[in-house]
C-alpha positions as CSV (number, residue, x, y, z in Angstrom):
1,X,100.8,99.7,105.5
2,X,104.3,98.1,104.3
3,X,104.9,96.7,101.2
4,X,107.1,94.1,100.8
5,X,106.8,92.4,97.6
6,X,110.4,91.0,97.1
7,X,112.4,92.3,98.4
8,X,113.1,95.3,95.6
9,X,116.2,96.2,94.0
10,X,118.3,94.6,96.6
11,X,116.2,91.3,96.3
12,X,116.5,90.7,92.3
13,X,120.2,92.0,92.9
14,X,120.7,89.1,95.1
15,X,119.3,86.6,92.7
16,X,121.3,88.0,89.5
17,X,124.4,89.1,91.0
18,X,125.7,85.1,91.8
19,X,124.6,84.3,88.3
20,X,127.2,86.8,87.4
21,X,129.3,86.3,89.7
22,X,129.4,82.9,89.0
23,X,130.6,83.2,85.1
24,X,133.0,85.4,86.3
25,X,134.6,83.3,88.7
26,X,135.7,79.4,88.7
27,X,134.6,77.4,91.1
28,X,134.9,74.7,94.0
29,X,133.5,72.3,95.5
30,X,132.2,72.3,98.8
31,X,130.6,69.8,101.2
32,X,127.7,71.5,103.4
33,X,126.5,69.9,107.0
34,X,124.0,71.7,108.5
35,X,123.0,69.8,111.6
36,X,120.2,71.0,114.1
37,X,121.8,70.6,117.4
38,X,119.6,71.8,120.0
39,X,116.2,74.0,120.2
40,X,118.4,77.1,119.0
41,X,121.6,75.5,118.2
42,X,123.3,74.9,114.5
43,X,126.0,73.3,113.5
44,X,127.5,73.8,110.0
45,X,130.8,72.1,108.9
46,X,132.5,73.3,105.9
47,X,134.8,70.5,103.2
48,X,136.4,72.1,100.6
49,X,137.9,69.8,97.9
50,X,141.0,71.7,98.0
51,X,142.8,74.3,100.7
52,X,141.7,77.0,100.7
53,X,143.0,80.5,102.6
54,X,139.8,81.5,103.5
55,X,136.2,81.5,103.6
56,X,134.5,85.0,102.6
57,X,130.7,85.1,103.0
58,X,128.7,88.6,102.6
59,X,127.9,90.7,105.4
60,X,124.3,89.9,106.8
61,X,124.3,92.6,109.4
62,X,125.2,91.5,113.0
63,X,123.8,88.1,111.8
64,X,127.2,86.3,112.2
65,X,129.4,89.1,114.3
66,X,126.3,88.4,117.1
67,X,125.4,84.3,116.5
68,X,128.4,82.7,114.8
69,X,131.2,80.7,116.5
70,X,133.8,79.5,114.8
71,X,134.4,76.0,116.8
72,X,137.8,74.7,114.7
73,X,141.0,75.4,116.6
74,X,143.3,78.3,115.4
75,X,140.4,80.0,113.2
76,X,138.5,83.0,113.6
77,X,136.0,85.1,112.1
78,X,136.8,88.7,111.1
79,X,133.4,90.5,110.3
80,X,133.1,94.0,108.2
81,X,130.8,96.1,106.5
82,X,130.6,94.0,103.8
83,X,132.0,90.5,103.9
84,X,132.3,88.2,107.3
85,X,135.5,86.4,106.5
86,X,136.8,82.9,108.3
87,X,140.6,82.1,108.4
88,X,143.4,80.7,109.8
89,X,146.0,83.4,110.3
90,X,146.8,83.1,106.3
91,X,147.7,79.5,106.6
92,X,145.5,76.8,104.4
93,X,143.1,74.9,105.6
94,X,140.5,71.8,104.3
95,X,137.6,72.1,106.5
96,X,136.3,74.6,109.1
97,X,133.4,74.5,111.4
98,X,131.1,76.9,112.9
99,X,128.4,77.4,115.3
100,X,125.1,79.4,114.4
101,X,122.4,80.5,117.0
102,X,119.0,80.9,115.6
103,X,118.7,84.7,114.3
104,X,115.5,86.6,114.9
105,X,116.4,89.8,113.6
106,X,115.9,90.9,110.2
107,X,118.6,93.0,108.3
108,X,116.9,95.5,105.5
109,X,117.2,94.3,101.7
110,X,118.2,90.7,102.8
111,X,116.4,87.6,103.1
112,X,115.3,86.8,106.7
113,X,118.0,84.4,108.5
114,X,115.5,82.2,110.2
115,X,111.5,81.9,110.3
116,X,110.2,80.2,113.4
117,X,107.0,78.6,112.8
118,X,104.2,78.0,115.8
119,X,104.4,74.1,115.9
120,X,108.3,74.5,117.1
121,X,109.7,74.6,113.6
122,X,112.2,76.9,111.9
123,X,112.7,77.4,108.4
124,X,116.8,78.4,107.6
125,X,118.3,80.4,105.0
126,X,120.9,78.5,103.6
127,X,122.1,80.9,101.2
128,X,123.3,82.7,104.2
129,X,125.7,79.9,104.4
130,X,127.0,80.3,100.9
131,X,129.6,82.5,99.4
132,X,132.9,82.7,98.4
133,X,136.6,80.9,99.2
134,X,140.0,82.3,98.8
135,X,143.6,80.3,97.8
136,X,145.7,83.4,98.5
137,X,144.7,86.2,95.8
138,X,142.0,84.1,93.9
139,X,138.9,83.8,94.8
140,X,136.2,81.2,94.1
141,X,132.5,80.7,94.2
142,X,131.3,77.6,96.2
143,X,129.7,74.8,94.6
144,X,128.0,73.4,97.5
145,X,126.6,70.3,98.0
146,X,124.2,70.7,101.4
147,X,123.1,67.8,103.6
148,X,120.8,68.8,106.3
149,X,120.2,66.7,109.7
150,X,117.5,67.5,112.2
151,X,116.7,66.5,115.8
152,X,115.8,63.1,116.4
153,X,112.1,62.2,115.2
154,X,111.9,65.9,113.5
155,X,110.9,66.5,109.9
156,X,113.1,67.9,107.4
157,X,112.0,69.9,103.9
158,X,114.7,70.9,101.7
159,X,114.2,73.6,99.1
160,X,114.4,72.5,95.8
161,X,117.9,72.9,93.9
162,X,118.6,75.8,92.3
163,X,118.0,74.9,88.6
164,X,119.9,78.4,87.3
165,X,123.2,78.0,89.0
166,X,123.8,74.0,90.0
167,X,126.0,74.0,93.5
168,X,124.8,78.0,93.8
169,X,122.7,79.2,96.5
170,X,119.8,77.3,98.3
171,X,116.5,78.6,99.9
172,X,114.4,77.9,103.1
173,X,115.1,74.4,104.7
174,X,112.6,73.6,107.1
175,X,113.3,71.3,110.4
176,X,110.3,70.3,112.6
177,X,107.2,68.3,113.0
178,X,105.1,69.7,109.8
179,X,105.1,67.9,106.3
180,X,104.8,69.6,103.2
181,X,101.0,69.4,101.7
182,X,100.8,68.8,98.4
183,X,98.2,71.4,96.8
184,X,98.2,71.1,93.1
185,X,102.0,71.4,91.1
186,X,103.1,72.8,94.3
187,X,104.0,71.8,98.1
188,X,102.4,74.2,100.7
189,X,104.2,74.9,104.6
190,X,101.6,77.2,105.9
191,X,102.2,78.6,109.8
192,X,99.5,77.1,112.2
193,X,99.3,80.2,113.8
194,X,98.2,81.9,110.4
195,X,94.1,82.6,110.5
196,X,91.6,80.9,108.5
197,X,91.3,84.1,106.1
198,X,94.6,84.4,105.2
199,X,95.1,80.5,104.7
200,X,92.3,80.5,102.5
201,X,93.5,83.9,100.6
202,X,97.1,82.4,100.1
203,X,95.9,79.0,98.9
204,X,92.9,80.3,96.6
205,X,95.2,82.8,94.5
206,X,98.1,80.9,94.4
207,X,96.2,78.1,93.0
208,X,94.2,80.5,90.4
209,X,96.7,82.1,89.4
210,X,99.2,79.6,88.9
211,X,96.6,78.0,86.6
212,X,96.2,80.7,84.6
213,X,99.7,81.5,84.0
214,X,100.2,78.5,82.8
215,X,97.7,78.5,80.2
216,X,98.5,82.0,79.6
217,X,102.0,81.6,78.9
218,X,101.6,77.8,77.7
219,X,104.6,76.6,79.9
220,X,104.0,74.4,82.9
221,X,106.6,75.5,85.7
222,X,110.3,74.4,85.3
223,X,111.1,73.9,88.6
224,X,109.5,72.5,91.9
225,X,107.6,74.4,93.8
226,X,107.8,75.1,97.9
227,X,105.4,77.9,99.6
228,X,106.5,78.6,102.9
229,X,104.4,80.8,105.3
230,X,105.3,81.7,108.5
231,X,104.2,84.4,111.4
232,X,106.9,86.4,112.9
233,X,104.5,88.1,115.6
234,X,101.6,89.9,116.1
235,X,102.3,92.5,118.1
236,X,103.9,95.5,115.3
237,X,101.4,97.4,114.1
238,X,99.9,97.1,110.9
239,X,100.0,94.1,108.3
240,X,103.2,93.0,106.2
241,X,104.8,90.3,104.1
242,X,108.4,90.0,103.9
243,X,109.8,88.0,101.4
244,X,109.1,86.1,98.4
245,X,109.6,84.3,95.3
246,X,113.6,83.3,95.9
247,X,114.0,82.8,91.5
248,X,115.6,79.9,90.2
249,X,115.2,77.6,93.8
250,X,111.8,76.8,93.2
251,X,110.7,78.7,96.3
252,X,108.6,81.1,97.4
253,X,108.6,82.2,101.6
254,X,107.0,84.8,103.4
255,X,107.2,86.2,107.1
256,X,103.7,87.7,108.0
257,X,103.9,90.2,110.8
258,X,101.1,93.0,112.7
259,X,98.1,93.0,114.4
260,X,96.4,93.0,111.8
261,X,97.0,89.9,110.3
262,X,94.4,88.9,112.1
263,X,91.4,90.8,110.8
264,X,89.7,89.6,108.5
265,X,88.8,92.8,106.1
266,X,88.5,92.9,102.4
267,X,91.5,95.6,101.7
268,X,93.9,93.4,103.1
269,X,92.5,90.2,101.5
270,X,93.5,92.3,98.0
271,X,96.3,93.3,99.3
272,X,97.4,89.6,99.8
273,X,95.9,88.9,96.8
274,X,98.6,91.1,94.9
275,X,101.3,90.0,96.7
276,X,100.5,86.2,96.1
277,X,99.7,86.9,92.4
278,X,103.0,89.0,91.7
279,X,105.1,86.5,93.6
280,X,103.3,83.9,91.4
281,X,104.5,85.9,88.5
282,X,108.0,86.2,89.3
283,X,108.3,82.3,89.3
284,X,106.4,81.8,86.0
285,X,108.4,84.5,84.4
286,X,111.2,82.3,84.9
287,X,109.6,79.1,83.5
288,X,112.8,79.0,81.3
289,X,115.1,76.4,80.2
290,X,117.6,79.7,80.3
291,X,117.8,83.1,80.6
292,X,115.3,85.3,82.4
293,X,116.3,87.5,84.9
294,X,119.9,88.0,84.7
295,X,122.3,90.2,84.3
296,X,121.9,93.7,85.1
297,X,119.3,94.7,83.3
298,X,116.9,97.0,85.0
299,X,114.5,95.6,87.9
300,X,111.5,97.5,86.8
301,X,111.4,94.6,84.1
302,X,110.9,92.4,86.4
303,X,108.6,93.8,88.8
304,X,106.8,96.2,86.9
305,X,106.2,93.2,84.9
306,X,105.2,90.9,88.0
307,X,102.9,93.3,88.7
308,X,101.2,93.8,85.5
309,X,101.3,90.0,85.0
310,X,99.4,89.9,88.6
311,X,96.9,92.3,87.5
312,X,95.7,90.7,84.8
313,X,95.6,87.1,86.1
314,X,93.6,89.1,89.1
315,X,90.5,90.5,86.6
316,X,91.0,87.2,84.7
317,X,90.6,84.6,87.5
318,X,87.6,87.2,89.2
319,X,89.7,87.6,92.3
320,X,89.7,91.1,92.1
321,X,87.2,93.2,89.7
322,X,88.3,95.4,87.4
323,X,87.2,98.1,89.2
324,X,89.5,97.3,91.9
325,X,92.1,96.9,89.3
326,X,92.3,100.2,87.8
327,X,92.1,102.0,91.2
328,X,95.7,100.1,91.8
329,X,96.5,101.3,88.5
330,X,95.3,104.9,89.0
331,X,97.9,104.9,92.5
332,X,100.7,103.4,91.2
333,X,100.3,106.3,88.5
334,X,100.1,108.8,90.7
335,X,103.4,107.7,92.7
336,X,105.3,107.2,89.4
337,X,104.4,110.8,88.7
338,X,105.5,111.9,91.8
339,X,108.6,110.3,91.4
340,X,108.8,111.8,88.1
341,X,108.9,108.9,86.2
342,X,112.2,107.3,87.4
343,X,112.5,103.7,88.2
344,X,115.5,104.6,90.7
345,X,114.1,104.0,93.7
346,X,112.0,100.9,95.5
347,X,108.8,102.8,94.8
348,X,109.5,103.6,91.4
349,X,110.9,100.1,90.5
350,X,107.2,98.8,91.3
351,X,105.0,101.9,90.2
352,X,106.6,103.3,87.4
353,X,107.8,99.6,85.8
354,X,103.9,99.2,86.1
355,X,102.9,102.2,83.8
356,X,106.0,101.4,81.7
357,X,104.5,98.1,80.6
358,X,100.6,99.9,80.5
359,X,102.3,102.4,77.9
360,X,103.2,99.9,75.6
361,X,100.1,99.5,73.8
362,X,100.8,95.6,73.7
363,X,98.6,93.6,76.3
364,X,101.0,91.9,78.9
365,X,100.4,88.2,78.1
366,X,101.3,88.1,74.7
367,X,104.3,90.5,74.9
368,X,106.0,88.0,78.0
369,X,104.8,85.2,76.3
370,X,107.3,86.3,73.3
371,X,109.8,87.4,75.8
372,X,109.9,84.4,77.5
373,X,110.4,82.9,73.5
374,X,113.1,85.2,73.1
375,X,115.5,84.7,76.1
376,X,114.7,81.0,75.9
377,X,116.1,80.8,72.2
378,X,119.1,83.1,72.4
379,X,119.9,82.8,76.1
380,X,120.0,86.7,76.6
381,X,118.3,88.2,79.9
382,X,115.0,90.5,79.5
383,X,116.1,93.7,78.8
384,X,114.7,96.7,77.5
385,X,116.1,96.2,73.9
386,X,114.5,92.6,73.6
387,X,111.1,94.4,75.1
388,X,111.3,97.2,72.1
389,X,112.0,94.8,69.3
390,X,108.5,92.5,70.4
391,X,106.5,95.5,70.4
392,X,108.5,97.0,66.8
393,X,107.6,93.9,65.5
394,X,103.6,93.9,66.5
């Protein structure tokens, strides 16, 4: 069985690196269109507020090489291993337009392109259509501001603005016949095609947990809240969940796949269970007015404490026993022994962050609840040192 919760290193490196990369680099402003045209069919039209040289967007995999078409005269695309960059010969130019085929393939360590739902709809990525733009040598991060148009008579959901990086990248936009259903503090786009169990699972423990974190932490979320669920087929074998919480945008979307996403069996209710509570986590760890996860700081952090945040809202809310619990805990001890200990790999990131935060002899509500204190009152990321001095101070 796959585990996909995040989208590991490569996932929390996508949501720090623009916050780096935008301190690092000035910006400009840059007007978004992204018009559904037809049943597959995008259009996106790019307006910068000055010439620019070029527009440099990272590499998706075959993503634009195989379904972008540059439609303004005299520009072209030029797509390498790691950036897919759009120019005109070297000359400058003030707008650009392209053409984007819906994307059904899924390139490792990167957020799905495009989630097609069963009532017709399809959820976009719209960080995809983010980047950078070049004025000769300099380069520029885009400060976009996106406006999205559907078909005629079909529905459209933005994601929520990204609250860390104003004008940085966006999450799922969904364009179809569905509406958003308000459950709780949060909106809910759930799949038709997802069964009754899952539904249920999904809804129950985001809605548990959610209320526990917040009266275990005493912060009430910072940002609005989208779920997305879709089903990408149930023909692979097996049961996964690509994708989740996309930090700072408010949003949290996963991509259900297998056969077995439709049976109905206790394992994998617990195993959705987790991966709702530890998305769950990830959001309120960054009920912040700043900091959080930024920076390079190690991932394990974050997701070792996700997951022991997850646990204990599991035993706490009576999802899970605590029986159940500590049998988790006992595996994810065993891997990080096998892995001796490291946190350099996807496995370790998850397992051994886990044990690092069980060896701490602090329990994990009140040491995040003084991290979150911490990084909100000096502004500096979660980091190791800030983790030491709480529990030197206990």
């Amino acid at each position: 069985m796959q585990r996909f919760l995040g989208l590991c290193a490569a996932f929390l490196m996508l949501c720090a690196a623009p916050l780096l990369h935008a301190e690092e680099q000035p910006k400009l402003a840059v007007a978004v269109d992204v018009r559904h045209v037809a049943k597959d069919l995008w259009r996106v039209d790019y307006r910068f507020a000055q010439a620019v040289t070029a527009l440099k967007l990272h590499s998706i995999g075959a993503f634009r090489k195989q379904e972008w078409k540059v439609l303004t005269p005299g520009m072209a695309m030029k797509s390498g291993p790691d950036f897919d960059v759009i120019a005109a010969k070297g000359k400058p130019f003030k707008s650009a337009s392209v053409q984007v085929k819906t994307f059904d393939g899924w390139s490792p360590k990167e957020y799905v392109s495009f989630n097609r739902f069963g009532d017709g709809g399809t959820a976009v990525y719209l960080g995809h259509l983010q980047g950078d733009v070049e004025q000769g040598k300099k380069t520029l991060s885009m400060h976009t501001d996106i406006k999205l148009f559907g078909l005629a008579q079909e529905n459209v959901i933005a994601p929520p603005a990204n609250r860390l990086e104003p004008g940085g990248d966006r999450g799922y936009a969904y364009f179809g016949p569905a509406q958003a259903i308000p459950a709780g503090a949060v909106k809910v786009l759930i799949d038709p095609r997802i069964p009754q169990w899952l539904r249920e699972t999904i809804l129950d423990v985001g809605a548990k947990t959610s209320a526990y974190y917040e009266k275990a932490y005493q912060r009430s979320l910072k940002d609005e809240l989208l779920i997305m669920v879709s089903v990408d087929n149930f023909e692979s074998s097996g049961f996964s969940m690509k994708g989740g919480a996309i930090l700072g945008q408010g949003q949290v979307s996963y991509r259900l796949e297998g056969k077995q996403v439709l049976l109905d069996h206790p394992k994998l209710r617990e195993y959705a269970a987790l991966n709702v509570a530890h998305e769950m986590a990830h959001i309120w760890q960054m009920a912040v007015s700043r900091g959080g996860m930024r920076g390079d700081q190690g991932p394990w952090i974050h997701e070792g404490g996700a997951e022991a945040m997850a646990l204990d809202a599991l035993v706490k809310t009576g999802v899970l026993s605590e029986e159940s619990v500590q049998a988790y805990r006992a595996k994810q001890a065993a891997t990080c022994e096998k892995l001796n200990n490291t946190v350099d790999t996807y496995d370790g990131i998850y397992a051994c962050g886990l044990v690092r935060f069980d060896q701490l002899g602090i329990g994990i509500v009140p040491l995040w609840r003084s991290m979150m204190e911490a990084t909100e009152t000096t502004g500096d990321a979660y980091s190791q040192q800030m983790i030491d001095t709480i529990v030197s101070a206990k």
